[in-house]
C-alpha positions in Angstrom: 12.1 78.1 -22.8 11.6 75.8 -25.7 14.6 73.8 -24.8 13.8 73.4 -21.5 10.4 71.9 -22.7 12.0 69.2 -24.2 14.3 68.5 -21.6 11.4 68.2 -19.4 9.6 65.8 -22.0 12.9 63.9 -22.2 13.1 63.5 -18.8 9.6 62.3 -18.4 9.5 59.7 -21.1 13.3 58.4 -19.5 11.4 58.1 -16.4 8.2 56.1 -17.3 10.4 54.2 -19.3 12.8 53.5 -16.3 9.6 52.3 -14.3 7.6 50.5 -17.2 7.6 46.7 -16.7 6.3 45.3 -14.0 2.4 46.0 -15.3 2.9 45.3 -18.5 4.7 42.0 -18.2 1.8 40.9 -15.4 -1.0 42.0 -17.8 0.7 40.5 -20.6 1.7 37.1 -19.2 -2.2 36.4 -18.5 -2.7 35.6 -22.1 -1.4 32.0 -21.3 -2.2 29.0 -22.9 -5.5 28.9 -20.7 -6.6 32.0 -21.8 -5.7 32.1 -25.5 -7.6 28.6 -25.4 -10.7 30.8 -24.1 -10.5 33.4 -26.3 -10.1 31.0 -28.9 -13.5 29.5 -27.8 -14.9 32.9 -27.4 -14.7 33.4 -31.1 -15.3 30.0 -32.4 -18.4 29.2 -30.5 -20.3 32.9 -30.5 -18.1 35.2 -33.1 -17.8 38.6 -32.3 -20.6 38.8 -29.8 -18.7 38.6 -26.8 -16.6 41.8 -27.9 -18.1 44.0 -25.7 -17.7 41.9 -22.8 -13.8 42.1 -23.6 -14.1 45.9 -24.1 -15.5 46.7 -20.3 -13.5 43.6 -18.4 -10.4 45.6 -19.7 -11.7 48.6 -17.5 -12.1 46.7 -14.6 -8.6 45.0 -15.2 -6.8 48.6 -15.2 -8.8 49.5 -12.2 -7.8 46.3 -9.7 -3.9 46.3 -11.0 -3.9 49.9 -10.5 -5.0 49.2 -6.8 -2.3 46.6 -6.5 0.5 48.7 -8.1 -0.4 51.9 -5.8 -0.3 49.6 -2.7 3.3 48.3 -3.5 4.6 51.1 -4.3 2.8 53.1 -1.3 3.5 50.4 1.6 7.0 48.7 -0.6 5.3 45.5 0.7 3.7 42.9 -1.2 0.2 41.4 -1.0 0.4 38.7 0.8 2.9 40.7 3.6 -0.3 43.5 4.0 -3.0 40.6 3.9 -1.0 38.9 6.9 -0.4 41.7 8.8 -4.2 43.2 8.6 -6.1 40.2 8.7 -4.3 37.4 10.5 -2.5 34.5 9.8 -5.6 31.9 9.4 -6.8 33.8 6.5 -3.4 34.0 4.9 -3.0 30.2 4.8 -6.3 30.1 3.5 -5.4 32.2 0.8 -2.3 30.8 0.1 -3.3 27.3 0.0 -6.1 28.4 -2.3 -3.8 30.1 -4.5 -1.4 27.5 -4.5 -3.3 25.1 -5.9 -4.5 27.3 -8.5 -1.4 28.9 -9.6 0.1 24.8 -10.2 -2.2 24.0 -12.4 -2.1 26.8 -14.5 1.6 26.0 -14.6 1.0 22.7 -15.6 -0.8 24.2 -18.2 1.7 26.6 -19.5 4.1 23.9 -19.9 1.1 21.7 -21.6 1.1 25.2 -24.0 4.8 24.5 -24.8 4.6 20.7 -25.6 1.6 21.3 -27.9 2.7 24.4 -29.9 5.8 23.1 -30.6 4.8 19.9 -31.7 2.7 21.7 -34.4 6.3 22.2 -35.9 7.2 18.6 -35.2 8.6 18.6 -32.4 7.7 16.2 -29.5 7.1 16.9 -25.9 10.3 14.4 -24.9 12.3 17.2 -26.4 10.8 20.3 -25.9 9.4 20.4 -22.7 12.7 19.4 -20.5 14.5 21.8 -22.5 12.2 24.7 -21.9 11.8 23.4 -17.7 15.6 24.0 -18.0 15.7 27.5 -20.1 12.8 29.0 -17.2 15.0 27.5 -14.1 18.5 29.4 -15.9 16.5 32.5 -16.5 15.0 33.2 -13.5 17.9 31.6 -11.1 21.0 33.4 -13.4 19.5 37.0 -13.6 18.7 40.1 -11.3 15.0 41.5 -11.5 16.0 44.4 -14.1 17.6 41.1 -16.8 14.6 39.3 -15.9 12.5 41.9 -16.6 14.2 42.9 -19.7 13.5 39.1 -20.9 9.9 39.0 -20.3 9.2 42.3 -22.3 11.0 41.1 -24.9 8.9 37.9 -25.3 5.7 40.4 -25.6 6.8 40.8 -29.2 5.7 37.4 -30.2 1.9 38.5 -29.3 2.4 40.6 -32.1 1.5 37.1 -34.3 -1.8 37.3 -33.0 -2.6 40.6 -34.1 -1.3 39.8 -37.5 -3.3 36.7 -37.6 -6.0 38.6 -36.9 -5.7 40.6 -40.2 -4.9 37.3 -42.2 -8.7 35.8 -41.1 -10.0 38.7 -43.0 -12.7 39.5 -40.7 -16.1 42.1 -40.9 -14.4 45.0 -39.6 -18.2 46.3 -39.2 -19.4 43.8 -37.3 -16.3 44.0 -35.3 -16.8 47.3 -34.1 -20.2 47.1 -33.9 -20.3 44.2 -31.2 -17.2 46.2 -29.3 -19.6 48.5 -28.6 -23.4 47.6 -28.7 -23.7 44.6 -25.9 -25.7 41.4 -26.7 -26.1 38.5 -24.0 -27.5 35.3 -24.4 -29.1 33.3 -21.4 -27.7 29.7 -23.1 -25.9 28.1 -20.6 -23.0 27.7 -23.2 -23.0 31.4 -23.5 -22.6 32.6 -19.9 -20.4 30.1 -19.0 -17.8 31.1 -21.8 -18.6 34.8 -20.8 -17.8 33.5 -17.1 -14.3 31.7 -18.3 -13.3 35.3 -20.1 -13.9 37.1 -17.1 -11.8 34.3 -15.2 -8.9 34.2 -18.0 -8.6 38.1 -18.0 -8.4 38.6 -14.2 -6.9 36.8 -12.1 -5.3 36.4 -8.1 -1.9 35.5 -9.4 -1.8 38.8 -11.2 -2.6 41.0 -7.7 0.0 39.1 -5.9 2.8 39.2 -8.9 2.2 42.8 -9.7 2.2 44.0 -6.1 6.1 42.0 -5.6 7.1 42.8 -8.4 7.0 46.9 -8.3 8.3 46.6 -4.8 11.4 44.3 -5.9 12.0 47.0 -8.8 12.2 49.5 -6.0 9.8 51.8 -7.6 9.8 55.4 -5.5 6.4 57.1 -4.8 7.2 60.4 -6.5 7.2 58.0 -9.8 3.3 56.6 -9.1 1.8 58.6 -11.8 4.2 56.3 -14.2 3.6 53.1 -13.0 -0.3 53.8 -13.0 0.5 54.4 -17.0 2.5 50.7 -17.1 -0.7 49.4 -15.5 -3.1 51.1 -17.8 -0.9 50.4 -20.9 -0.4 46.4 -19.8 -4.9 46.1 -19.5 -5.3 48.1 -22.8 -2.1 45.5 -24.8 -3.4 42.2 -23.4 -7.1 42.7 -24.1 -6.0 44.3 -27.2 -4.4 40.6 -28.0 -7.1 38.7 -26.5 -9.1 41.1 -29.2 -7.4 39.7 -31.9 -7.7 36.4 -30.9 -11.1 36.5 -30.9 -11.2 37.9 -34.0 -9.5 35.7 -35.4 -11.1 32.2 -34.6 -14.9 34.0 -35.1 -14.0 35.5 -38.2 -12.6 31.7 -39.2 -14.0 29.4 -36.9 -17.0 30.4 -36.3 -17.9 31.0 -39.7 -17.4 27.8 -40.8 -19.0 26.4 -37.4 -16.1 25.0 -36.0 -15.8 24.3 -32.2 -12.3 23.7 -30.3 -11.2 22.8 -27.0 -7.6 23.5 -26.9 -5.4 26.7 -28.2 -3.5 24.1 -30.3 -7.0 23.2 -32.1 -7.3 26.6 -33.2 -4.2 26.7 -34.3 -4.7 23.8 -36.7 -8.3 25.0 -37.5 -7.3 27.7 -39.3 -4.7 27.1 -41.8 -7.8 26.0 -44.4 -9.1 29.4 -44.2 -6.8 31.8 -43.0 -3.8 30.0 -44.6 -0.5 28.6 -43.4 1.1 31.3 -41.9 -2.4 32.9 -39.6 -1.9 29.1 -38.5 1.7 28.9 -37.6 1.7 32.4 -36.2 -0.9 31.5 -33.8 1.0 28.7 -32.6 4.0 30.6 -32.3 2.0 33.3 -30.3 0.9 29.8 -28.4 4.5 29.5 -27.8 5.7 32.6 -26.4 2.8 32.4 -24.3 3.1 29.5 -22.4 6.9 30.6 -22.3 6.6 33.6 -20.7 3.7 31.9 -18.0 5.7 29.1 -17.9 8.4 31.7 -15.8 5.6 34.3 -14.7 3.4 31.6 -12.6 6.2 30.0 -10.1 7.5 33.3 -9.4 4.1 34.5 -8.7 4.0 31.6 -6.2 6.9 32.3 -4.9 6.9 35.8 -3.9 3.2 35.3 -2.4 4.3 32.5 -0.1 7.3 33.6 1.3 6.1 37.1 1.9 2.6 35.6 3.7 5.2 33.8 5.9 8.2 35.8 6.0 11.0 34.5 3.9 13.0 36.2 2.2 12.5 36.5 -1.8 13.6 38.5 -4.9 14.9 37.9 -8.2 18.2 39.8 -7.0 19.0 37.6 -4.3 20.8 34.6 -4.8 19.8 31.1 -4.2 21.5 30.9 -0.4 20.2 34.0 0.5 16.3 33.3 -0.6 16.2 29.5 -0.7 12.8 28.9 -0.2 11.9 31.6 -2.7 14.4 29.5 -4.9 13.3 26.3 -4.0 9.1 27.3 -5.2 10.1 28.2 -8.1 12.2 25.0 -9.0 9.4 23.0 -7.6 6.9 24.3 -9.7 9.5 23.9 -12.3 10.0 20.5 -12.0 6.7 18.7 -11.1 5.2 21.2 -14.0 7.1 20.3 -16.8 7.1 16.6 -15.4 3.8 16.1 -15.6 3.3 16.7 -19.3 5.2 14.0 -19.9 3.4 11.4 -18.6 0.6 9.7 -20.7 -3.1 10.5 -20.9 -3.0 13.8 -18.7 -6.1 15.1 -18.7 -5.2 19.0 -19.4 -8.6 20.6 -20.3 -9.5 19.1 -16.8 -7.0 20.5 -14.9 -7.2 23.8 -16.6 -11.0 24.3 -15.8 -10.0 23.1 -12.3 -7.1 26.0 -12.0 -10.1 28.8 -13.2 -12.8 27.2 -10.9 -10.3 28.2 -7.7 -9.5 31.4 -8.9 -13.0 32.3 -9.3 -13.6 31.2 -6.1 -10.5 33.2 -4.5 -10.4 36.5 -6.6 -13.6 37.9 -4.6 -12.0 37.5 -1.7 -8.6 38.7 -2.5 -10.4 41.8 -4.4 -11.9 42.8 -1.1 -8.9 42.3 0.9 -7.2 44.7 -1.5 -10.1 47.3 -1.4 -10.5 47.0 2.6 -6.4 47.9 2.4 -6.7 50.5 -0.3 -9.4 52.2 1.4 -7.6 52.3 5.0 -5.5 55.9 5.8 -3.6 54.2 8.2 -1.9 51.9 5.2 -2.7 54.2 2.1 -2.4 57.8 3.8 -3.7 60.3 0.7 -3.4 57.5 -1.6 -6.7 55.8 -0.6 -9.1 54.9 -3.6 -11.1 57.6 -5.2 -14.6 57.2 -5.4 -14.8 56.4 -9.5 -11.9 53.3 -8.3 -14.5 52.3 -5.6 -17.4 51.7 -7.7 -15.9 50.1 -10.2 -13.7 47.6 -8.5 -16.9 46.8 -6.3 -19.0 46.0 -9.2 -16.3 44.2 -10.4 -16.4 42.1 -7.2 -20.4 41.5 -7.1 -20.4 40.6 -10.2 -17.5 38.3 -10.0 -19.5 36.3 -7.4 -22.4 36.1 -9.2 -21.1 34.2 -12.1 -19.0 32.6 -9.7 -22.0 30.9 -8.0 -23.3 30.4 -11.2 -20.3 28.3 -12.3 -20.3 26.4 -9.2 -23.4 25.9 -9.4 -23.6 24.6 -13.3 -22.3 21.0 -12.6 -25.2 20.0 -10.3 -28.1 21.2 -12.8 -29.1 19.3 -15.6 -28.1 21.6 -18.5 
């Protein structure tokens, strides 16, 4: 009996093992160089007060990827193919435009992640970016999804730097927890539009889209749900986790000292005076890896939504003559990404805020599309949403366009 026990354990942790990847990587791959720069800010320009915020946007995050991961693995069809069928092809392009936009400049940015990280370590943007344009394009173009995948979970170690830096800055551990728990808001203008970037750094279209494509190109059986709604939950609880640290970090440095930055690289910098050299150089490292693994994370995302919204053929284990539009995307983004950065005088804190104005605009509406599906027996059959699911995710999504309106609304008021 005992034996048999085991076996059973055995079994189950080969099988959530076997179908672990796709929410993690998604989840992970959203601390990017945009959103390490605004948790960086986060901590430098409040401290720990924002904490809480963190602690209840990871909830909603493991609610909407759930939705995403259950529809993929429900329908085996992406995003973008159920939001074509269901609603039309006027609202696709609409979504896809939108998204593509979006999803370039925060490539740009990745790539801007790379150039400035590594030139912490002296090493200029001439060198380093081309080679790194030319590492993403071998990856992604040489291996099948499962190599692919392998690669990007690997690169999660190097978050572990943040988490260590974290320790190094010597922070309140009392006031830590006490701010992870006990909410305190601010009505400065400052304040909620941080709090509105955080939101907009932690969730994201690009993820809905990637994570939906990506469990249907890894083929993942309904009978194995249950363990890819644990890859979900464990990707939302290990990049707010990071993000946690990161915030930690700069406000237990940073903020202390009443330091503000701009840029992930400042902090960085910022901190090797009081958290030493190596909380400094780990952070750019993490900086690195970051903007590494969203460097290959954000054209694919691209990819798969477009050519599913208009029915090409994609997946990593196809090759280039077989999906060449898929292909093509990705090189694009590739290209014109990395080529950008090396031009003079970009401005990249522009075109960052830019890429997290459109997906505050478009997550709404791609959150309603996906509860509209979710909610439909038809699509879903006895997987529709729960109740609990319902609630949260449409919170989420009122909320969402609150501060959206708000931050749209910011540049035209005299603040």
């Amino acid at each position: 009996m005992a034996q048999t026990t085991r076996s059973t354990r055995l079994r189950n942790i080969l099988l959530i093992l076997s179908v672990i990847g796709p929410g993690l990587v998604t989840a992970t791959a959203d601390n990017d160089a945009s959103g390490i720069a605004t948790y960086a800010m986060v901590g430098s320009m409040f401290g720990y007060k924002m904490l809480w915020g963190l602690f209840l946007i990871t909830i909603s995050l493991a609610v909407i990827q759930e939705m995403a991961a259950r529809m993929g693995v429900v329908t085996g069809k992406g995003l973008s193919d159920l939001i074509r069928e269901n609603f039309g092809v006027k609202m696709t392009f609409f979504a896809m435009v939108t998204l593509l936009i979006a999803n370039f400049t925060t490539t740009v940015g990745e790539f801007a992640g790379i150039a400035a990280s590594l030139e912490i370590f002296g090493i200029s943007k001439y060198i380093s970016v081309p080679l790194t344009a030319i590492f993403v394009w071998y990856i992604i173009n040489k291996g099948s999804y499962r190599k692919t995948e392998k690669f990007f979970l690997g690169l999660m170690v190097i978050y572990v730097s943040y988490i260590i830096s974290g320790f190094l800055a010597k922070p309140d551990w009392k006031e830590v927890f006490k701010n992870t728990f006990v909410p305190s808001f601010s009505f400065e203008p400052s304040f909620v539009l941080i709090f509105i970037a955080m939101i907009g750094t932690t969730i994201t279209p690009w993820m809905q889209f990637y994570l939906q494509s990506s469990v249907v190109d890894k083929g993942v059986d309904v009978k194995n749900l249950k363990y890819q709604r644990w890859d979900v939950f464990l990707g939302a609880f290990w990049t707010d986790f990071i993000a946690f640290f990161i915030v930690v970090a700069t406000a237990a440095t940073l903020y202390k000292h009443g330091i503000n930055i701009e840029t992930a690289e400042d902090a960085a910098k910022a901190l090797e005076p009081f958290a030493g050299k190596y909380a400094s150089s780990l952070f750019a490292i993490g900086l690195f890896g970051a903007s590494l693994l969203g460097a290959h994370i954000l054209p694919l995302s691209t990819a798969y939504a477009i050519t599913e919204a208009f029915g090409f053929e994609n997946g990593l284990d196809k090759k280039f003559k077989e999906a060449p539009v898929f292909y093509g995307i990705i090189l694009l983004f590739i290209v014109i990404g990395a080529g950008i950065i090396l031009l003079p005088n970009i401005p990249l804190i522009k075109l960052m805020i830019i890429a997290q104005e459109i997906n505050g605009i478009l997550l709404p509406i791609i959150l309603i599309y996906m509860l509209k599906l979710t909610n439909d027996k038809e699509i879903m059959g006895e997987y529709v949403n729960s109740k609990l699911f319902n609630v949260i995710a449409w919170v989420t999504v009122v909320f969402i366009i609150i501060l959206t309106l708000i931050l749209l609304v910011q540049p035209f008021l005299d603040i």
